[in-house]
N, C-alpha and C positions, 0 to 999 in steps of 0.2 A: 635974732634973739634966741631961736631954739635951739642953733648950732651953742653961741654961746655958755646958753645952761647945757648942753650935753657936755661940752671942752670940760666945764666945772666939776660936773659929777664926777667924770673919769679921771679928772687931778687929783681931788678928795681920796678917791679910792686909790690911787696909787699910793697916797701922803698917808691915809692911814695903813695901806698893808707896809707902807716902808716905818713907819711909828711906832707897829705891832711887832715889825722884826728887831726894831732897835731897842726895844722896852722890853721885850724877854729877856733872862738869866738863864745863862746855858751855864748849866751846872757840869757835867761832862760832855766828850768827846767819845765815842765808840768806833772805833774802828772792826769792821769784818769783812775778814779775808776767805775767799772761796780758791783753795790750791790745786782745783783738781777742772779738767778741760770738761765739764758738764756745770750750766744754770744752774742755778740752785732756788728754790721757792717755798712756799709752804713749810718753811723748815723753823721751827720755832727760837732762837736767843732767850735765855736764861739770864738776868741781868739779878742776882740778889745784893744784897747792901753791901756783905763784904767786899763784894766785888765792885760796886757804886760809890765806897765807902760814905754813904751819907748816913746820917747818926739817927736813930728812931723816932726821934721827932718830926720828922719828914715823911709826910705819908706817899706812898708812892701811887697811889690811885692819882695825886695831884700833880704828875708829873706828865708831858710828853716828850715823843720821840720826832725827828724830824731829819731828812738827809740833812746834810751840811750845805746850804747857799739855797734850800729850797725853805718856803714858809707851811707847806703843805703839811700837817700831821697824820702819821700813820698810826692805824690800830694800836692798841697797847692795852695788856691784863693786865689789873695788881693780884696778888694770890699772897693769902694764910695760909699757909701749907701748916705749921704746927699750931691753928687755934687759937691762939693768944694774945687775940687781938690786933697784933701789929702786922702790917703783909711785909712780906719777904721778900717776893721777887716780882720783878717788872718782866711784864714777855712782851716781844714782837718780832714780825716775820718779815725780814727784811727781802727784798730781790737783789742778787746777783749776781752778774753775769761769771761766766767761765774763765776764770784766772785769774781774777780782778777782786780786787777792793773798795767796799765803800765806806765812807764815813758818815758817821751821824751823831745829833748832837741829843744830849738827853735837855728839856730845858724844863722852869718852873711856871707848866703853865696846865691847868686841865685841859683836858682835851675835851671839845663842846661835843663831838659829836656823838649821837647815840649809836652804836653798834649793836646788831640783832645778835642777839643771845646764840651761834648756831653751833654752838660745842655746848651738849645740856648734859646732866644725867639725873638723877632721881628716882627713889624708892617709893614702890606703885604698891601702896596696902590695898585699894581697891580694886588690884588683878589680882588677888591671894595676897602675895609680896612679891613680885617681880625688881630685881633693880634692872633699869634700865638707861641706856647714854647713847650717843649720837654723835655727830658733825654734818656738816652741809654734803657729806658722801655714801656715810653709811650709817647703822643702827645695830644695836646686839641689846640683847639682856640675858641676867642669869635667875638663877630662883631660890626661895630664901626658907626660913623653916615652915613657917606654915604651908607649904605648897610639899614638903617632904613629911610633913605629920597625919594629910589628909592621907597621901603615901600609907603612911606607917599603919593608921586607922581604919584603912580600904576603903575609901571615901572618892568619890567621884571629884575631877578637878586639881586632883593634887599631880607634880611634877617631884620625882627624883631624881636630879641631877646636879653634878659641878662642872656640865658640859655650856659652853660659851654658843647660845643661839644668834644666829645673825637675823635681820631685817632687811629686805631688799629696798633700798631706797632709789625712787626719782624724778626727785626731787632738790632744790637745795636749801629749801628752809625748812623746820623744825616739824617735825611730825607725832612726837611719841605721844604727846601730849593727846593730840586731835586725835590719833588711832586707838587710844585707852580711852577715850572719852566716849567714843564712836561704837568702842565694843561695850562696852559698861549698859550704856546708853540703849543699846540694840538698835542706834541709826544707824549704824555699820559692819564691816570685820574686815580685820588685816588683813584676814587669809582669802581676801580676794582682789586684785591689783585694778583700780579705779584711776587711775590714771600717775598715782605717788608712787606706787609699789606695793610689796605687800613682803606676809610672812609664809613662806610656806618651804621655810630650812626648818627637817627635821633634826631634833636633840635626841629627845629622850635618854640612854644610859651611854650613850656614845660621848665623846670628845668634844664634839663642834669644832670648835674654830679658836683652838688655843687651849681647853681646858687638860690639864695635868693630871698624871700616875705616876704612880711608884711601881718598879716592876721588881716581882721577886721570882725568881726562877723561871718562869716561862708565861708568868702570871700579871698583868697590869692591874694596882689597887687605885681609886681613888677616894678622893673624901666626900662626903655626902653636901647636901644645900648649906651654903653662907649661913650663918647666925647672927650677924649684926653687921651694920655699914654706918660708912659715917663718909656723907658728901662733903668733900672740900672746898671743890671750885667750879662754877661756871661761869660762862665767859666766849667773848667774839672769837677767841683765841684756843682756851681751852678748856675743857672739864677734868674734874679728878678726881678718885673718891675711895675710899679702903672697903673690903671685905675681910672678915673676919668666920674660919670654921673653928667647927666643935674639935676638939685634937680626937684623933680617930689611932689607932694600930694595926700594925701589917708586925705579925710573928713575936709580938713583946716589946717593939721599938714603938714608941709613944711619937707619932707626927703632929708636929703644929704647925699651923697653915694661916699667914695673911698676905692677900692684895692687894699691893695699891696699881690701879689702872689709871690713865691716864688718855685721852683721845683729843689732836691739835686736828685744828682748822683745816682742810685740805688734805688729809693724810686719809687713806684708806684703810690705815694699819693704828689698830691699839697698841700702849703699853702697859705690859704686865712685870709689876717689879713684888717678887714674889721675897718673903719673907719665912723660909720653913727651916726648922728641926727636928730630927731624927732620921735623917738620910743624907748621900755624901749625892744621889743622884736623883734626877727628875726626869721623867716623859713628857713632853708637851704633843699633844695629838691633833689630828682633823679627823673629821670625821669621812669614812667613804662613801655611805649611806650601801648601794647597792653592787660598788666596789665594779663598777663599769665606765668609770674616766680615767684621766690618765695622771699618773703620781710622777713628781721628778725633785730630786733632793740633792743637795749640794753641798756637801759637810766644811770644805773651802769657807763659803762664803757665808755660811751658820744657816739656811733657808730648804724650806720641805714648799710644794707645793701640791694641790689637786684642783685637776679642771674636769668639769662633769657638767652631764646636761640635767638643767632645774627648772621644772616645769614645760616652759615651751621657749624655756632659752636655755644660756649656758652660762656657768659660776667657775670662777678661779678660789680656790680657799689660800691661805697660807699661812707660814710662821718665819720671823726671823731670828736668832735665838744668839745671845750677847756670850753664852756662858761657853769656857770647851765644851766641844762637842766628843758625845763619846759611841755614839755609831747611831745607826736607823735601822727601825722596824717596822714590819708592816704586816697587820692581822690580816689575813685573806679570804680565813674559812671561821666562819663560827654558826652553832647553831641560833645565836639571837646576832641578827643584822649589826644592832647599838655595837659590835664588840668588834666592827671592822673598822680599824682605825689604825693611822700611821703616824708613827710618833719619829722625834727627834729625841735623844738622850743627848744630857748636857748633866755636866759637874756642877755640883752646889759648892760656890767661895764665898766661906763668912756668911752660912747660912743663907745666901741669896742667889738668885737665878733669875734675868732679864730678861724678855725677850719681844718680838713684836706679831700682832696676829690681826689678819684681816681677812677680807674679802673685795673681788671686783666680780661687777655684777652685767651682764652683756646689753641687757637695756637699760643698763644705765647710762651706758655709751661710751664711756672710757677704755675697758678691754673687749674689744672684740675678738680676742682667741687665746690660746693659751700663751702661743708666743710672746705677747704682748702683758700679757700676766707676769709670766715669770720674769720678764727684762727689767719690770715696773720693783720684782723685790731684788732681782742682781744690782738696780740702781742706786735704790732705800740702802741695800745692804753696803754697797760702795761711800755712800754719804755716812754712813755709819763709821766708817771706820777713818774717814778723811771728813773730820766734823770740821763746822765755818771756826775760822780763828777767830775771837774776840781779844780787843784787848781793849783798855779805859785809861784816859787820862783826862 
């Protein structure tokens, strides 16, 4: 009799997962093609309506994705990108292989499962203003006006900068939260590594890890702390969110400056889709701190690198940069440390300048040398330029 009722159970379960697959609406078909002899992962599909053509009334948070002949649902964001209620695009990260094509079906069904939040960002008024964002690999923040007014006021606590600080993460779930809680709180502080990581990348008037100049004659300008943000998306998938500075001038040319950033699931590398006027070029920098690791820059492939030792290990920084490239620079000597920094020059098209910035970090376990650093952006940067082929029917 027990054999019996077990035969039963396992019938049912098959009749309903075969009832469950015959009863969805597959609304499209996705094909994506990877043309180039390297795996592909972690790399996000952009799926917006035009491209889905389904008509607004279709929410797309109520849709999912699924290979074709499998019942299995994969991860899937919906994202507002412009506010206004309606989401725009469906994202997910498909696997595969080197040369190959796979298909997947979009169909009308939510997807039950809860997915951790592990692409965040958010604006920390309780650290001054920090904004802050993340993914399951790495962490940065930048700093906003009240951390540049205490600055201006000489006021203990305050930060001047539009340099991009990183977080040493290791860990893969979500931290910023618990480490501003923890500093607030005084049960803790970043700046000492407990077993997650910690913070102990210097910024201050330096570059970090992506932040921009304008360079006029032998001179790099930049703009001072953000003035307003506005979080767009988080998600298993990804975050996103604008910054916005004060317009600032270099020699009578009025600069305006917005970011939108962006940081996917599994990427080690942010992006910066930078929106300015009044200049035809940009500097994108790292910082060198004591200008005792080792720099290597590759105008070919758009990618600046620095590997140096941080604290009682070793950090890779880098950039990869979308726009021409119009030569490299490297501060070497200065009397304040903040002003050694190596930048990439890139041409502004239509006011904008793209480009991507990260960090690998040695115990976090993923690069262990520099070699393995720079191959990880020679890679990014090859996917770059041979993106997956989407097509929909």
């Amino acid at each position: 009799m027990k054999k019996h009722t077990t035969a039963f159970v396992f019938f049912f379960v098959l009749l309903t997962q075969f009832s469950y697959s015959q009863n969805v609406k597959v609304l499209k078909i996705i094909s994506v093609q990877n043309s180039i002899d390297v795996a592909r992962e972690h790399e996000t599909v952009e799926l917006d309506r035009k491209l889905l053509g389904l008509s607004k009334e279709i929410k797309l948070s109520d849709l999912s994705i699924r290979i074709v002949g499998s019942n299995d649902l994969i991860t899937t964001q919906a994202i507002d990108e412009n506010g206004d209620g309606i989401e725009d695009m469906l994202l997910f990260q498909p696997v595969v292989k080197a040369n190959t094509t796979v298909k997947f079906e979009v169909v009308a069904l939510k997807n039950p499962a809860v997915s951790e939040m592990y692409c965040y960002s958010k604006f920390v008024p309780e650290r001054i203003d920090d904004y802050a964002w993340e993914n399951n690999k790495v962490a940065f923040r930048t700093y906003g006006p009240t951390a540049q007014r205490l600055v201006d006021e000489k006021q203990n606590g305050g930060t001047l900068s539009s340099g991009i600080d990183a977080w040493m993460k290791r860990v893969e779930y979500p931290i910023i939260d618990k480490w501003y809680e923890n500093f607030i709180n005084k049960t803790g502080t970043y700046h000492e590594d407990t077993g997650e990581g910690l913070d102990n990348f210097h910024v201050g008037d330096s570059r970090g890890i992506g932040g921009i100049a304008i360079k006029r004659d032998t001179v790099y300008h930049a703009s001072k702390n953000f003035v307003s943000w506005k979080t767009i998306a988080n998600g298993p998938i990804r975050t996103c969110f604008q910054l916005s500075y004060a317009d600032w001038d270099i020699d009578g040319n009025t600069i305006t400056e917005t970011k939108k950033i962006s940081l996917d699931y599994g990427s080690f590398l942010y992006k910066d889709e930078i929106t300015i006027k009044g200049t035809n070029a940009v500097a994108i920098g790292l910082t060198l701190h004591k200008n005792t690791g080792k720099t290597d820059y590759n105008a070919k492939q758009g990618w600046m690198s620095y590997w140096e030792t941080s604290g009682d290990s070793e950090l890779g920084t880098g950039v990869i940069v979308r726009n021409p490239i119009l030569g490299y620079d490297k501060i070497e000597k200065s009397k304040n440390p903040d002003l050694l920094n190596s930048y990439i020059n890139a041409k502004v098209k239509n006011n904008k300048v793209t480009f991507y910035g990260g960090f690998g970090w040695k115990k976090q376990g993923t690069f262990l040398n520099n070699e393995q650093w720079t191959d990880y952006l020679r890679q990014f940067s090859r996917k770059l330029d041979n993106p997956l082929i989407i097509k929909v029917k």
